[in-house]
N, C-alpha and C positions, 0 to 999 in steps of 0.2 A: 525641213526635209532635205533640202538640198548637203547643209551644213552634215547632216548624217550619212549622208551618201560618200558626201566628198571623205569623213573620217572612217566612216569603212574602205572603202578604195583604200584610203593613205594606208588602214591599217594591216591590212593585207598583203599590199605591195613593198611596207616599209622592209623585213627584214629579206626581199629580193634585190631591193636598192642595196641595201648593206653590203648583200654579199657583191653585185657586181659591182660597186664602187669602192671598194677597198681594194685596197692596191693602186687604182688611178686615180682616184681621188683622195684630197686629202680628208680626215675625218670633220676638220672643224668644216670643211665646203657641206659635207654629208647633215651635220647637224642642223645643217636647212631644212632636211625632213622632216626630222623631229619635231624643229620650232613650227611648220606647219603642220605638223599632226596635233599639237599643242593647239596650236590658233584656233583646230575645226570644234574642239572643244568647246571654246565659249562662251556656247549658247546654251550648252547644258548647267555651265558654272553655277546660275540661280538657283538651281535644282537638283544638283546633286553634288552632295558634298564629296563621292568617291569621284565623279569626277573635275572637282579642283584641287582635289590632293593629286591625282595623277597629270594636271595642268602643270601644278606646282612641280610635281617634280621633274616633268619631263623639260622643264624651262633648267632645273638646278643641271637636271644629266646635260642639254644643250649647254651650258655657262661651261663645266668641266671637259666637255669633248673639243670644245673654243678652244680652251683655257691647254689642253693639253696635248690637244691635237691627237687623242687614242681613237679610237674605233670603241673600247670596251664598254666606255658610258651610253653608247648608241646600246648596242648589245643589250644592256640592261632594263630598257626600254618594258620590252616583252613582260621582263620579273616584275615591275614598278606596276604595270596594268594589273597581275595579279595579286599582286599584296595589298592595291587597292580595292580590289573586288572584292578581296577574302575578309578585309576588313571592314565592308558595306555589307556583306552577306552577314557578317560573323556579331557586328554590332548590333545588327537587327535579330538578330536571336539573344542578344542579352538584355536588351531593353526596346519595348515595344511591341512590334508584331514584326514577326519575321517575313522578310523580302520575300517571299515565294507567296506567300499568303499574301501581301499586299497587290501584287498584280493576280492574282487569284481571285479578290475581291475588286477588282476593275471589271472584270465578269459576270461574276458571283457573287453579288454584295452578301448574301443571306448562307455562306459556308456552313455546313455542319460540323460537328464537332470532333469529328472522324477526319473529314479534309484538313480540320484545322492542322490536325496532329499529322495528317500526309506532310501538308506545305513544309510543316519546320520539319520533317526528317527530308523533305527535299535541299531544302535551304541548306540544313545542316552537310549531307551530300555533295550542292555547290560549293560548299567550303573545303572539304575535301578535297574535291578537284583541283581548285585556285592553291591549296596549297602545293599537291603533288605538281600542276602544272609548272608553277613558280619557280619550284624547287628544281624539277627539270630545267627550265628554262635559265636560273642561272648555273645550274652547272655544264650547259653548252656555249653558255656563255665565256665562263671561266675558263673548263678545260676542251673544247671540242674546236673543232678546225669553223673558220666562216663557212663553210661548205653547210657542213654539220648543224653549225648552230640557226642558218636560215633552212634549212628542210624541217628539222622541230616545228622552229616557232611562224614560219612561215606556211606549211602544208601541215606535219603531224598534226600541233597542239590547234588549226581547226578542224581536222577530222575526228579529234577527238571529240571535242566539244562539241560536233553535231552530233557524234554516237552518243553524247550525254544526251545531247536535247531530245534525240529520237526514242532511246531508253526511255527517258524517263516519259514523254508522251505516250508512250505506248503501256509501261505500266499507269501511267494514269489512266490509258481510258479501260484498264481489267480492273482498277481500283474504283471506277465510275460502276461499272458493272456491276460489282461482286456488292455497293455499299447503297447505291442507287436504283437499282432491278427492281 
């Protein structure tokens, strides 16, 4: 519990750090964040494979921000989060049952066949997003001022994400409605 708290904190705060410590700080001091946004990880490692690939990478971007002393591999952070998600969300619609249905079924062990077919065009949706997000997120990375690139990935891209999670909660309970009445 705690481990989850402290990695949402890190991860919220991370691209605010970015921005006010660029420029005074050097990047490799910065990639201290990172490797403890990495650490709060850990505990999830058993258990999910998207997050030891975004373990793993955020340890590869910490080695290279060391290594070269940029700011940019910090940056990229944000992207690495989504390409991991997209590819947890995305592999679970290829083979198995797709992630949305699986916490669906944390629930709702007994889904109807109607839900089934909501969860994967939800799922499929969260793919969506993680890509557009991504996509955004490195090219504020690449081309946008630090300014720029922590208001995105720092404030926008979770406003968005709660307007996903809100959306889509809210069509689910008219799809509860309209399937369950």
């Amino acid at each position: 519990m705690i481990w989850n708290v402290l990695a949402a904190a890190l991860t919220l705060l991370y691209p605010l750090a970015i921005w006010f410590g660029h420029g005074s700080i050097e990047p490799r001091w910065l990639a201290g964040l990172l490797l403890l946004a990495a650490a709060t990880r850990l505990p999830a490692l058993k258990v999910s494979q998207a997050a030891r690939w975004t373990a793993g990478g955020a340890l590869l971007l910490v080695a290279v921000a060391v290594g070269s002393n940029a700011v940019l591999p910090l940056k990229l952070y944000p992207v690495l989060v989504n390409v991991a998600m997209l590819a947890a969300f995305g592999a679970s619609l290829l083979a198995g049952m797709p992630m949305v249905e699986r916490l669906a079924r944390l629930r709702e062990p007994d889904l109807p066949p109607a839900a089934v077919a909501y969860t994967r065009r939800v799922t499929q949706a969260w793919c969506l997003f993680f890509a557009a997000n991504g996509t955004i997120a490195l090219g504020t990375a690449l081309f946008a001022s630090e300014a720029a690139w922590s208001l995105y990935n720092g404030v926008i891209a979770y406003i968005l994400m709660g307007l996903m999670f809100g959306g889509e909660y809210l069509l689910r309970m008219r799809f509860k409605r309209l399937h369950h009445a």
